[in-house]
N, C-alpha and C positions, 0 to 999 in steps of 0.2 A: 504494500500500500504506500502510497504516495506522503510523504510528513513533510512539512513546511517548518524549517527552527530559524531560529535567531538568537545571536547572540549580543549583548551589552556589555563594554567593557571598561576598564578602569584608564586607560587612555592608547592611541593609535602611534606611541611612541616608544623604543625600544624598552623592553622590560613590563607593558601593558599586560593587564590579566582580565581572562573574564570577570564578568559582577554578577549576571543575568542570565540565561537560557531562558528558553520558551522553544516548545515546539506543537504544532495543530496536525494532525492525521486528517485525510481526506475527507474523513467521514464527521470531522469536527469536534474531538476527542481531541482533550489539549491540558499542557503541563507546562507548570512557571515554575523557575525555582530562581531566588535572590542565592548565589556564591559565597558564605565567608571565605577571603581568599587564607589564604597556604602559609605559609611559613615562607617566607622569601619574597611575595609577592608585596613587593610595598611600590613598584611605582606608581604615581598617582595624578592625573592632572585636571585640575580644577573645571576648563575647558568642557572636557568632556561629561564633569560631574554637571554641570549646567546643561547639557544636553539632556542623559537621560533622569535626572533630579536622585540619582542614588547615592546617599553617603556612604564614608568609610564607618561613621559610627550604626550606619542605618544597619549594613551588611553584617559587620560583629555582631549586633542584637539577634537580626531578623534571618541574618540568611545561615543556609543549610552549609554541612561543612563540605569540601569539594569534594571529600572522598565519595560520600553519600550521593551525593549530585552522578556525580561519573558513574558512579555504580547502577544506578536509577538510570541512567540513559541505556547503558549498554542492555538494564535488561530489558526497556521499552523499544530501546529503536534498532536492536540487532535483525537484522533480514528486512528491513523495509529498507525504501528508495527515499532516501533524505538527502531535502533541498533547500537552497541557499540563495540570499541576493548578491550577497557580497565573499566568494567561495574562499579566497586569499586570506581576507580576513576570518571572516567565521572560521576556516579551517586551522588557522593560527592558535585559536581561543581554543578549538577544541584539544587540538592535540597541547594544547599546554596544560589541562583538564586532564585529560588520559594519564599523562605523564604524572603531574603530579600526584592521582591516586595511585600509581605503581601499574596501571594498563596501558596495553600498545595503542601507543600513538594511531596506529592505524585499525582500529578494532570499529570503528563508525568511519563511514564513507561518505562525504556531501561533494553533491554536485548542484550545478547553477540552475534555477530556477526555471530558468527560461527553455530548459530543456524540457523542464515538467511541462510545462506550457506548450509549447512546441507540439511536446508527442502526446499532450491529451487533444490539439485542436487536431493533430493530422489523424488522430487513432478514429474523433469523430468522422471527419471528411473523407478517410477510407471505408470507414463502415457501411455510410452511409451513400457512397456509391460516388462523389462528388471529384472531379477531377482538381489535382491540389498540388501542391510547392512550398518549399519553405516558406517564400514570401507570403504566400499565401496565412500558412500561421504568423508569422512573425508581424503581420498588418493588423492579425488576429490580437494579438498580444498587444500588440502598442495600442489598441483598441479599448481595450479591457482595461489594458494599467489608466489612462485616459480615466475611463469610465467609475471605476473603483476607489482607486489611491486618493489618499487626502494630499494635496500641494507639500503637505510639511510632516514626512514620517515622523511616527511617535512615538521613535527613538528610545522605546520599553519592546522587550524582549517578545510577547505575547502579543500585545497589539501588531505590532510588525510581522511576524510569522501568519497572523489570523490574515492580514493584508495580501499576502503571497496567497493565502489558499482561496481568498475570493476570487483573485486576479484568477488564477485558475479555472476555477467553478465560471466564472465571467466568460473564460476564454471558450471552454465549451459550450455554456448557450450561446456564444454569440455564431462556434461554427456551426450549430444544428439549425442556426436560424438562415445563416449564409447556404445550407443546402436546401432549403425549404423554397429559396429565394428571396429570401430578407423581411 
């Protein structure tokens, strides 16, 4: 099954750590967890705390400790197709995550988003008999993102993920509607 995550992190400069996960399964079954980060991870940038409004006192209190986090994912999202906006980053955050609980960096697989998109508009448009081309999705997609996305992502972990699985869900009514003839 298709899951849509995202990550939140402590900043986009050397030594950054996750803060946040979230991820939403196709079917809209979905998990948030706030990171207390690790033993090590202390870099920290203000910047980014203004972005997604998460402290360092917030996380000590509230959030889960990373081993538990890691372990929770692997056992939720082993053998699904999990996807990503941002694959460089998010992939960063995760395998920092693995790592730090003592699991292979590579034990979860993300790929970019737009794949999932991609291959649920063409999955529709072959189905359903309709002659079709990348562009074809990918007009499909930019269509949807348009239609769905608020102008200003909001930059928490679970909203952002839930965002990607509309875009999705969008991108197939919009191909079932483009073989009906609009």
């Amino acid at each position: 099954m298709r899951v849509f995550l995202d990550f939140e992190a402590s900043s986009l400069k050397d030594g950054g750590f996750p803060v946040e996960v979230a991820w939403v399964f196709e079917d809209g079954r979905a998990e948030s967890h706030l990171i207390r980060p690790a033993d090590g991870w202390t870099t920290w940038d203000a910047e980014a705390e203004a972005i997604h409004g998460l402290g360092r006192d917030q996380l000590a209190e509230e959030g889960a400790d990373h081993r538990d986090v890691a372990a929770r994912m692997i056992d939720q999202l082993s053998g699904h197709a999990l996807y990503v906006t941002a694959p460089s980053w998010d992939g960063q955050w995760l395998s920092l995550l693995l790592r730090a609980a003592g699991l292979p960096r590579h034990a979860l697989r993300l790929r970019d988003a737009d794949e999932a998109h991609r291959e649920a508009a063409l999955n529709i448009l072959k189905v359903l008999g309709a002659k079709h081309s990348d562009e074809d999705a990918d007009g499909l997609i930019a269509q949807a993102r348009a239609h769905v996305l608020p102008e200003t992502p909001a930059h928490r972990a679970l909203a952002d993920a839930e965002a990607e699985r509309r875009v999705c869900l969008e991108v197939q009514r919009l191909a079932r509607e483009a073989v009906r003839g609009g």
